[in-house]
C-alpha positions in Angstrom: -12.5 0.5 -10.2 -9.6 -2.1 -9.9 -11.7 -4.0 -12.4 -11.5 -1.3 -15.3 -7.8 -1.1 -15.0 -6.9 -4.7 -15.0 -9.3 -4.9 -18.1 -7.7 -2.2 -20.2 -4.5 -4.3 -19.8 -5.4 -6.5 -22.9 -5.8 -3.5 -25.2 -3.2 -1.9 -26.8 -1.1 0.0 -24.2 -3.5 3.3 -22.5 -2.9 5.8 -19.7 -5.2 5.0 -16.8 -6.7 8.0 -14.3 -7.7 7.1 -11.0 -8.9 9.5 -9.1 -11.2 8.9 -5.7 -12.7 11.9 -3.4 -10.1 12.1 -1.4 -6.8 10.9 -3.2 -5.0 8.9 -0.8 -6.9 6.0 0.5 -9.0 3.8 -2.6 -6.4 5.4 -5.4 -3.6 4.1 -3.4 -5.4 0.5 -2.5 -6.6 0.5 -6.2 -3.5 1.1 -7.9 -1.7 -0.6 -6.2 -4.2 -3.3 -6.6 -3.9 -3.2 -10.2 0.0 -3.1 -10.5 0.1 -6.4 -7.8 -2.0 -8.0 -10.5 -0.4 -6.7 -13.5 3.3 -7.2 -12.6 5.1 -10.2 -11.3 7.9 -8.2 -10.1 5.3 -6.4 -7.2 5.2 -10.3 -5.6 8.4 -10.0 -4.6 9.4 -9.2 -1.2 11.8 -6.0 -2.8 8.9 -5.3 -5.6 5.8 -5.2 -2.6 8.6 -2.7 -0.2 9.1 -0.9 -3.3 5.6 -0.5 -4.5 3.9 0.4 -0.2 6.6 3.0 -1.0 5.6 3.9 -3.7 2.3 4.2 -3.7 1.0 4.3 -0.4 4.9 6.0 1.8 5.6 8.8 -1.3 2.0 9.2 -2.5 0.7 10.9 0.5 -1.1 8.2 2.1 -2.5 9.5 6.1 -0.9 6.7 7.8 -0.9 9.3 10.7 -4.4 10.1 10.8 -5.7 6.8 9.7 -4.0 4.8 12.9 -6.2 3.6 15.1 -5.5 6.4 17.7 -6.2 9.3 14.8 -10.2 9.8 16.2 -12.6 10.5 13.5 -10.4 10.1 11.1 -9.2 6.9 11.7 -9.8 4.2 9.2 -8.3 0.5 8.3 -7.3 1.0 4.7 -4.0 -0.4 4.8 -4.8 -2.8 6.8 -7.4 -3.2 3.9 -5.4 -3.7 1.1 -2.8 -6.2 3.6 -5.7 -8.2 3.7 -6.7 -8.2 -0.6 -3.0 -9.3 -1.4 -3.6 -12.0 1.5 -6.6 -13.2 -0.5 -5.0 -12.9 -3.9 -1.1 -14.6 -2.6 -3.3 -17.3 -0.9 -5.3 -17.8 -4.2 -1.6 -17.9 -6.2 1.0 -18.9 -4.2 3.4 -20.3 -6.3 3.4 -16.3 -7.6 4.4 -14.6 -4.5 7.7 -14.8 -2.9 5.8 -13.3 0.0 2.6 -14.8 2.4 0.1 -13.9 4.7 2.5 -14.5 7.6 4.7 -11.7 5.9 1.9 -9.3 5.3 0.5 -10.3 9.3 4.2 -8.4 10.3 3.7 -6.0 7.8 0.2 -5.3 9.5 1.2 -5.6 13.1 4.1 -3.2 12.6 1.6 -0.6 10.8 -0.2 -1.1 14.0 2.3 -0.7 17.1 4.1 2.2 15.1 7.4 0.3 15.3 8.5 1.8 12.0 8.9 5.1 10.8 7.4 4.2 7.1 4.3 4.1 9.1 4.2 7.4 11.3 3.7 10.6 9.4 0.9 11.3 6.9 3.7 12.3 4.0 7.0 12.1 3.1 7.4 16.0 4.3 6.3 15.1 7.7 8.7 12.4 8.1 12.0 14.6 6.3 11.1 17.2 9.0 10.6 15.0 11.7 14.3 13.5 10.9 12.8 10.5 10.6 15.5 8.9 7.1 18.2 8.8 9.9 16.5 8.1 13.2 14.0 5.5 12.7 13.2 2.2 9.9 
């Protein structure tokens, strides 16, 4: 899928619909994918914050239910794409401000639940678990 979206990128300008089963786990690694690839300003340390918010925090990703303690649903797919922009910023490094060292912390604070971004499975649970002014 990431394929056909980085491919329409030398055409003239086009909407692209992604759409998986499920909505939250390959649309989220794939589009975010794509937009790593597309746009320099993603390889920054603000642009890669601003795009996990955007497309994994805001979209609805289950980071709740996809921890490793969420049973049957439980399933790496963060920890997934971490390791795709590992592969890509170690292919380019010279265009990442970022490197696997970065995206290891990223990964181990997905894992021990240090930071709020990484609790809830939507931004609704985390507003009504007060979680803007109690945790990162």
């Amino acid at each position: 899928a990431r394929h056909m979206v980085i491919r329409r990128k030398d055409q003239p300008p086009q909407c692209v619909l992604v759409h998986c089963s499920d909505g939250w786990d390959r649309t989220a690694q794939v589009c975010s994918l794509a937009q790593l690839l597309m746009d320099h300003r993603y390889r920054t340390r603000k642009g890669f914050a601003t795009l996990v918010d955007k497309d994994w925090r805001r979209f609805g990703h289950r980071f709740s239910e996809r921890s490793l303690a969420g049973g049957q649903k439980a399933s790496p797919i963060f920890l997934q794409f971490l390791f795709c922009v590992s592969a890509v910023a170690a292919q380019f490094p010279a265009d990442f401000e970022f490197d696997s060292t970065d995206l290891m912390m990223l990964a181990d604070l997905r894992l021990c639940g240090a930071m709020g971004t990484f609790l809830y499975n939507s931004e609704q649970e985390a507003i009504d678990a007060d979680a803007p002014t109690t945790q990162v």
